[in-house]
NUTORTI-679968 format. One line per field, with one value per residue (C-alpha): residue number from 1; x, y, z. Coordinates in Angstrom, 3 decimals. Layout:
<atoms>
i = [NUM|...]
xx = [X|...]
yy = [Y|...]
zz = [Z|...]
</atoms>
This chain:
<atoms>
i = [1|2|3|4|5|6|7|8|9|10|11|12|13|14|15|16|17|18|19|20|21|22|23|24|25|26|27|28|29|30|31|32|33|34|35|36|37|38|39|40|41|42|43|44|45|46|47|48|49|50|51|52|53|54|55|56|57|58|59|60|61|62|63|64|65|66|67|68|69|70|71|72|73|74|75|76|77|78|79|80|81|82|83|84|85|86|87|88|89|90|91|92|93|94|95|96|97|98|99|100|101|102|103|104|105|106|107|108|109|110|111|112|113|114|115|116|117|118|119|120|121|122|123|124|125|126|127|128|129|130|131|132|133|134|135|136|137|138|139|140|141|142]
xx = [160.320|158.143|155.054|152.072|148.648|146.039|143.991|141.555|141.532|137.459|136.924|135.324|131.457|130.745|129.211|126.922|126.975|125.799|126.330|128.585|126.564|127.283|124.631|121.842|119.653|119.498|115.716|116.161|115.254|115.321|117.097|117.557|121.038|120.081|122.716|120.600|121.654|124.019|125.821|125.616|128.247|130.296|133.132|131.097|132.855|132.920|130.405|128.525|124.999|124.622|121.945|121.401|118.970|117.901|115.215|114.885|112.647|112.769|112.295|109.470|106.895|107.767|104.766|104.223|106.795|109.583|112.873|114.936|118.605|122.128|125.344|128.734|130.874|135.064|136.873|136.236|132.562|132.159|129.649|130.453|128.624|127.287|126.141|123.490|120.019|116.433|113.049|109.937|109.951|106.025|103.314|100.365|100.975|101.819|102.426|104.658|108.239|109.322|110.814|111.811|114.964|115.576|117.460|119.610|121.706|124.596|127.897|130.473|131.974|135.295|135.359|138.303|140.460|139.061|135.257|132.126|128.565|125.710|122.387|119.192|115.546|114.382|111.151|112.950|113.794|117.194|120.195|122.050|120.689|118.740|115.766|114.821|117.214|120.987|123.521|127.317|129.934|133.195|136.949|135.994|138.293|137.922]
yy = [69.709|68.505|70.906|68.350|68.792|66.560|64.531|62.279|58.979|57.934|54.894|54.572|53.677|50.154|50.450|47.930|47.395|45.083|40.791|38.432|36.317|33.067|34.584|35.300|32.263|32.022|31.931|35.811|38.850|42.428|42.048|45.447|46.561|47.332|50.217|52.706|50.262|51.309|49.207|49.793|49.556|49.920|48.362|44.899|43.475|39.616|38.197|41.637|42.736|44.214|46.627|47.088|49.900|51.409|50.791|49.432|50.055|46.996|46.091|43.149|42.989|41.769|39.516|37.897|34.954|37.008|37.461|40.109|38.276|38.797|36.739|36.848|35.153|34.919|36.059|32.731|33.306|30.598|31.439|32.091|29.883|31.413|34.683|36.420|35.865|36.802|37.878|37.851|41.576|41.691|41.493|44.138|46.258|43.559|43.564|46.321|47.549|49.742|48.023|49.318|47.344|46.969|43.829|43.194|39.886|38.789|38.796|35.226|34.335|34.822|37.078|36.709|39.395|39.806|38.864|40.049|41.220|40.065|41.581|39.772|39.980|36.859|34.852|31.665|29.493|28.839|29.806|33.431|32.784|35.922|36.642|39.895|42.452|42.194|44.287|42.923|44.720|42.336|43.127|44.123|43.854|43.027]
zz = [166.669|163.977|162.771|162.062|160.743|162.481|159.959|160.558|157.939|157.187|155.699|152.337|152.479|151.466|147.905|146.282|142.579|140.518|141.177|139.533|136.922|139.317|141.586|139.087|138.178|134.614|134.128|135.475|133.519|134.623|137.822|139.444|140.962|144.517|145.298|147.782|150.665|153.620|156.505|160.404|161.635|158.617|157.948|159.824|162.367|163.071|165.436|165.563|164.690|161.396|160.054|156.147|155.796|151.773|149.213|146.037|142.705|140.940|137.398|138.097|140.878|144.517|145.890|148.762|149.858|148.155|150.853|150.899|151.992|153.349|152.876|153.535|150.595|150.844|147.965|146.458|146.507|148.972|150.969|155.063|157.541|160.779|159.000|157.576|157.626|155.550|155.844|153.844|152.642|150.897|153.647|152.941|149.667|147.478|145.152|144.822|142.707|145.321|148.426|151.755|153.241|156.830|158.076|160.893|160.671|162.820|160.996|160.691|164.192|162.201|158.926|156.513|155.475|152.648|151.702|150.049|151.129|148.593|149.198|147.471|146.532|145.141|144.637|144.240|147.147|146.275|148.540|147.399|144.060|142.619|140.437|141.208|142.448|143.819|145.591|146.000|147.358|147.044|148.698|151.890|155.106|158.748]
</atoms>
């Protein structure tokens, strides 16, 4: 007989830091790290719904028409078709530097084994580029 001690393995949070320079336009200045985000359910499964709840205080003033996005990227950085999703984030008290964030997308039909999560303010309306404030978390598995 074999004394055992039961233990119970939790997963690591998925942490946001800041986004690889391909991301950033280069006209930006001052873009924030958004890192007060967290993931429901966490680790995202494929083909699921997927909540990203947190703030932000950013460095430059969010006005109206600015989104507040989510994209899945594999480990190339190539973004991941049939995921993610946006919203306009600035509706009455703009404008404002401090941003509630509350978005549910629906995650890629099939994730990769490994892949990134990029989470984006931006004023600009170009795809997962950024101008005002950025999350990535990058080597995450399904």
């Amino acid at each position: 007989m074999v004394d055992s001690i039961p233990y119970q393995l939790n997963k690591r949070a998925t942490i946001f830091t800041e986004c690889p320079s391909k991301f950033i336009l280069t006209n930006s200045t001052n873009v924030t790290v958004i890192t007060n985000a967290t993931l429901n359910p966490d680790p995202v499964k494929s083909n699921d719904t997927v909540t990203v709840i947190g703030s932000a205080t950013l460095n430059v003033n969010v006005t109206r028409g600015d989104l507040f996005s989510f994209a899945f990227f594999d480990s190339n950085y190539t973004f991941i078709e049939g995921g993610g999703g946006a919203m306009e984030i600035c509706y009455t008290d703009c404008p404002t530097i401090s941003i509630p964030l509350n978005l549910t997308v629906q995650a890629p039909p099939e994730l990769p084994s490994n892949y990134s999560i990029l989470l984006d303010i931006s004023g600009e309306p170009v795809p997962n580029r950024v101008t005002k404030a950025c999350g990535f978390a990058s080597g995450l598995s399904s």
